[in-house]
N, C-alpha and C positions, 0 to 999 in steps of 0.2 A: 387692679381695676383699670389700672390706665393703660395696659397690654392688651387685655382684651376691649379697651374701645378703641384702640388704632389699628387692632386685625380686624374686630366688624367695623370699620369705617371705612380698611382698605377694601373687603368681601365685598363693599357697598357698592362701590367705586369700582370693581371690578366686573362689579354683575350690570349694573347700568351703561357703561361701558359696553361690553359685550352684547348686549340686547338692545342697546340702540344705534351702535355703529354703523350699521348697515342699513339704517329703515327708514332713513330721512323724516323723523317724527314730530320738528319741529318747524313750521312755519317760518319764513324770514325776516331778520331783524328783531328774535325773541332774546331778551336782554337778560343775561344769566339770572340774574335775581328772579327771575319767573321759572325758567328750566328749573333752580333752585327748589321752588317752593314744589312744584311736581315731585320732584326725584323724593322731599322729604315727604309731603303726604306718606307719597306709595311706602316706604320704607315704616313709618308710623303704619300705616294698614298691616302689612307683613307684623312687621314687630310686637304691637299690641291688641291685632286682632286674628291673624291667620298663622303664624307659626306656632302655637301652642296646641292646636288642631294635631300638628305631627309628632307630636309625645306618645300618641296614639296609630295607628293605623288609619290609614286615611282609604276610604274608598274611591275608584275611579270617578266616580261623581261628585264627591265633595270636592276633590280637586280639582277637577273642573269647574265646580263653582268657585271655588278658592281664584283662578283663572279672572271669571268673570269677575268677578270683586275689583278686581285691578283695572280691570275694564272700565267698568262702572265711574270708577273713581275718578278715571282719566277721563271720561265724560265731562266733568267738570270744568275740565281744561281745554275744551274747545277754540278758546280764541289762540291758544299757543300751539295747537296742535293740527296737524296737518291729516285730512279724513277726521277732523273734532275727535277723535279719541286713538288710545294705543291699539295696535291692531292683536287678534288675540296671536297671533306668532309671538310679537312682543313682550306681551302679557305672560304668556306660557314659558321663554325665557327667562323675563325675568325671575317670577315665583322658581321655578326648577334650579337656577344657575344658584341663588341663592339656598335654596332649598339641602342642595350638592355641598355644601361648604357648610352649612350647619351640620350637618348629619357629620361630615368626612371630618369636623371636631368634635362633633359627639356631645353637641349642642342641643340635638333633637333625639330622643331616643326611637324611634321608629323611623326604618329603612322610608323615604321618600317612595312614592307609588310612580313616579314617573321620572324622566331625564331630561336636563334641555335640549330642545330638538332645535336641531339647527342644519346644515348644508353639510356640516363634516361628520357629523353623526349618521347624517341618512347614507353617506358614500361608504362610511365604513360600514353600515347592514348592508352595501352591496342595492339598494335602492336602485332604479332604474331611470325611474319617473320621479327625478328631485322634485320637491316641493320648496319652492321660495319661504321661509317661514317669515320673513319682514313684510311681504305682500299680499302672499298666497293663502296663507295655511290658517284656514280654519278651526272647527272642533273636528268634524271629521277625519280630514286630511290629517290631522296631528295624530286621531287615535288610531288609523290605521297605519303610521309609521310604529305606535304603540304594539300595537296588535301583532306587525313585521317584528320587534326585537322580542316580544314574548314568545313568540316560535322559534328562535333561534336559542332560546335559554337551554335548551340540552345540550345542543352542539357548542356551547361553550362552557358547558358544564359548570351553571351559574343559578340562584335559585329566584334571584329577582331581577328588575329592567336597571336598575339603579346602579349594580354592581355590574353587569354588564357592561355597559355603560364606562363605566371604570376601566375595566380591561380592554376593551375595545382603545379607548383614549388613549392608555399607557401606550400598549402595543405599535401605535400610530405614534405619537411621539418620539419613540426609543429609536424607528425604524430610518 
């Protein structure tokens, strides 16, 4: 038990990390005990209310509401937060990046309906017109990068975004 809470508490830490590095999300002079209490909300949301969702097949919709949920949440934290809530880029990494690490331990048993989109993702679909996802990136803009690596799922001879996703990653890494 104590292996597996210092891999999901590194996974934690890794995904918050990655999803807020770049987004400048928190107002100045927010005193960790506050960033604190955000990161742990969102993580209880995930934990006790939206990853058991993915045991199942998840439709594009529900996951995108799963999205909003995170959103929602982080409304509450307006006084720490910069634009009062997470932006859904943010929001969409986060759920995904975490999403990626349950499933790749085999945590969740349904493949993940989407990936986290992010700047290095888009470059490797070959993207033209990045979309900032810390500023920019909407529902839409997100689902048509979605929409972009579903069309590419033959030519990499792959059967979902998620494993995609995967190879793409590797392949960039190795090179």
């Amino acid at each position: 038990m104590e292996k597996m809470e210092f891999i999901q508490n590194e996974i934690w830490l890794t995904t918050v990390s990655a999803a807020f590095q770049r987004a400048n999300v928190y107002k100045p002079n927010i005193a960790d005990k506050e960033k604190d209490f955000l990161k742990n909300k969102i993580r209880g949301l995930l934990d006790m209310s939206i990853l058991h969702d993915y045991n199942n097949q998840v439709s594009d919709e529900q996951h995108i509401q799963n999205i909003y949920s995170i959103k929602e949440l982080s409304e509450c934290f307006s006084n720490i937060l910069n634009n009062e809530s997470l932006s859904f880029g943010v929001c969409q990494k986060i759920l995904n990046l975490y999403l990626k690490f349950q499933w790749c331990l085999g945590l969740i048993k349904s493949t993940p309906p989407h990936f986290p989109v992010d700047r290095r993702i888009q470059e490797y679909l070959n993207i033209s017109n990045i979309v900032s996802w810390t500023t920019k990136m909407g529902e839409k803009e997100y689902m048509n990068i979605i929409g972009i690596a579903r069309n590419k799922l033959k030519e990499y001879d792959k059967e979902n975004i998620a494993e995609l996703e995967l190879t793409l990653f590797e392949r960039r890494s190795n090179s």
